[in-house]
C-alpha positions in Angstrom: 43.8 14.9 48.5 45.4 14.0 51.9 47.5 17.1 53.1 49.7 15.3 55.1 50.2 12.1 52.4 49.3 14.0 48.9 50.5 11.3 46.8 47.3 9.1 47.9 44.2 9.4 46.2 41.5 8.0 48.9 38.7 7.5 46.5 41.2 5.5 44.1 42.2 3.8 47.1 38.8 2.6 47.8 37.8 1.2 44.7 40.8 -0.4 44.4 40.2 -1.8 47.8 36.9 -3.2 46.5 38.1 -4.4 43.4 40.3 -6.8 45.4 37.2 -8.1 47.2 35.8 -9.1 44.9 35.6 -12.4 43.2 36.4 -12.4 39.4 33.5 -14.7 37.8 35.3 -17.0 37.0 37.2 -18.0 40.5 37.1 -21.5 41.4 36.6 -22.8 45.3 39.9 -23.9 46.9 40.5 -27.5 46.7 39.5 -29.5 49.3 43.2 -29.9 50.9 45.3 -26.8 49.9 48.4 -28.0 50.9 48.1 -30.7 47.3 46.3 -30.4 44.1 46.1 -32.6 41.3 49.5 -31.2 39.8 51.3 -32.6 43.6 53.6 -35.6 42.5 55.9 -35.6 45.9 59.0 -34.7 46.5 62.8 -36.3 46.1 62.7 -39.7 48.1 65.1 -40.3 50.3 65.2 -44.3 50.1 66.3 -45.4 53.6 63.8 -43.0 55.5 60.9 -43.3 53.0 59.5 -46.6 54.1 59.8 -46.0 58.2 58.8 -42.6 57.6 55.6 -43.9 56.1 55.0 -46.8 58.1 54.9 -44.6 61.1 52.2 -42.3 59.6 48.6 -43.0 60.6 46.6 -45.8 58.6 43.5 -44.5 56.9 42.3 -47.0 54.9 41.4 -50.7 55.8 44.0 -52.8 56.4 44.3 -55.6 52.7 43.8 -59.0 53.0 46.8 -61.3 52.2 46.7 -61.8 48.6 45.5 -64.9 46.7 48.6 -66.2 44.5 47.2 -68.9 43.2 44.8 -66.4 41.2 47.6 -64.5 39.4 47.2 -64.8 35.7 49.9 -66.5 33.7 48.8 -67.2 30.1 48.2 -65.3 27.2 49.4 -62.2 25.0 52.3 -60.2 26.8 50.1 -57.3 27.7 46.8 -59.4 27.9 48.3 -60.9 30.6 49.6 -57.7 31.7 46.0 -56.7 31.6 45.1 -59.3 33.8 47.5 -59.1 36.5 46.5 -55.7 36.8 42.6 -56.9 37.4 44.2 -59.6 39.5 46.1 -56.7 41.7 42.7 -53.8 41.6 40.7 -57.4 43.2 43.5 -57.8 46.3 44.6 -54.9 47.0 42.9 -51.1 47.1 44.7 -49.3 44.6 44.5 -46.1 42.4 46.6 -47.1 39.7 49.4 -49.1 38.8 52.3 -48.8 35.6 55.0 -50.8 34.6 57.9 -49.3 32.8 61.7 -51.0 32.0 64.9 -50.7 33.5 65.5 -47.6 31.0 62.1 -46.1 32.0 60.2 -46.8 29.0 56.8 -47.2 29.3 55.2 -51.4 29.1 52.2 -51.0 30.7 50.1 -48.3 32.3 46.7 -48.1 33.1 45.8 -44.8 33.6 47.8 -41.3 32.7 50.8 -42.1 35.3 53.0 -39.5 33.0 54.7 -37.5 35.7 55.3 -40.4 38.0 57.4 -42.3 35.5 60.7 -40.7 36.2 60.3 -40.0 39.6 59.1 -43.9 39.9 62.7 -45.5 37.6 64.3 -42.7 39.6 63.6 -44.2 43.1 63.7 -47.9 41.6 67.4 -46.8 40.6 68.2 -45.4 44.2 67.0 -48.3 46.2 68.5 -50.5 43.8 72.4 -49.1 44.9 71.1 -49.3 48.7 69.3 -52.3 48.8 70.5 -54.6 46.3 68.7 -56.8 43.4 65.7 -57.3 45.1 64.2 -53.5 46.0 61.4 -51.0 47.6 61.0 -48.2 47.9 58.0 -45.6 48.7 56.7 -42.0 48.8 53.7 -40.1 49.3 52.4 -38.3 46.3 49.1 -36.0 47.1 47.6 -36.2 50.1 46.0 -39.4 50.0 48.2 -41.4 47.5 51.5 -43.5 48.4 54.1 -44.6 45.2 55.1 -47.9 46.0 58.1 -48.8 43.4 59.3 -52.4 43.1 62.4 -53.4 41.1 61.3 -57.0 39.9 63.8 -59.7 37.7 61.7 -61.0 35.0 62.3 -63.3 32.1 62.5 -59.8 30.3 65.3 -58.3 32.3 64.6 -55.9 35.5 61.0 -54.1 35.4 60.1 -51.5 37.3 56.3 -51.9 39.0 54.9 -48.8 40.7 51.6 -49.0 42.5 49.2 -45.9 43.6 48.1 -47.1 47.1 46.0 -45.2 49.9 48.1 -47.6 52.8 51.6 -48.7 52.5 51.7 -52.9 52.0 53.2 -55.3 53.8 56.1 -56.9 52.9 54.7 -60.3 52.6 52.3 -58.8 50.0 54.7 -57.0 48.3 57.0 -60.2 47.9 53.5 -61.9 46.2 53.1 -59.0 44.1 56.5 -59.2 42.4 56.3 -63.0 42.2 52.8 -62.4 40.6 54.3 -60.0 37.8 57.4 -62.6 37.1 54.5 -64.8 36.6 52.7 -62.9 34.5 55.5 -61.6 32.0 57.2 -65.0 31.8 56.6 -66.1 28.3 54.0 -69.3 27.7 55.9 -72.8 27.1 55.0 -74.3 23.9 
């Protein structure tokens, strides 16, 4: 024992010490980026700031290419052509995933397992809706290299909610195409 500190034990020190340097066996490597892992989803948007604040940020990705309209699919089962107009979207633009929910946030159509984005996506649809009016945008970053784009569209159906998982924010002529592609798609065939 330490005369002048007896209530520590050195050698219980040390193999405590050394018990905290050492790995458990089990211990996974640090993700690549710390500062996001897979359970990142963002934070609150703020709607006026979110698409400057992104548009300033640095471009890593290829800029798109305009997108071909005249491809967007328009006949067909509800969500066969729902189906399509995502394969029509995944060929013009790079994109992670995409979902589409209704004005009350229920789920139409998802591709991929978008769960915890579908009420921060209805939430921000519903924000830039009261700033911006009918027709409405908004964005945020979710991860590090992933961008929610959320479009409030009119449809034959009533408002839908689009959200798109993007490396690059879009332009707003693509964007317009985009929404006019998805009125397309959901407006029922004439018989």
């Amino acid at each position: 024992m330490d005369p002048l500190q007896p209530w520590v034990d050195p050698l219980e020190m040390r193999r405590l010490a050394e018990a905290l340097m050492t790995l458990p066996p089990h211990a996974s490597t640090p993700a690549e980026d710390p500062g996001f892992n897979g359970e990142f989803i963002g934070f609150a948007p703020d709607p006026v700031t979110a698409a400057t604040s992104t548009q300033a940020s640095p471009q890593t990705s290829p800029p798109t290419s305009p997108l071909r309209a005249s491809e967007a699919p328009v006949r067909g089962p509800f969500l066969e052509r729902l189906t399509r107009y995502r394969e029509w979207l995944q060929s013009n633009i790079l994109m992670l995933g995409m979902f589409v929910l209704d004005k009350e946030g229920a789920v139409i159509f998802d591709d991929g397992e978008h769960e915890r984005l579908y009420f921060m996506a209805r939430s921000m649809a519903m924000a830039a809706k009261r700033t911006q009016g009918e027709s409405s945008h908004v964005q945020m970053r979710v991860g590090s290299t992933g961008l929610l784009e959320v479009i409030s569209v009119e449809t034959a159906y009533g408002r839908m909610i689009l959200a798109l998982i993007v490396h690059q924010a879009l332009a707003a002529a693509d964007l317009a195409q985009i929404a006019h592609a998805l009125q397309q798609a959901v407006t029922p065939p004439q018989s």
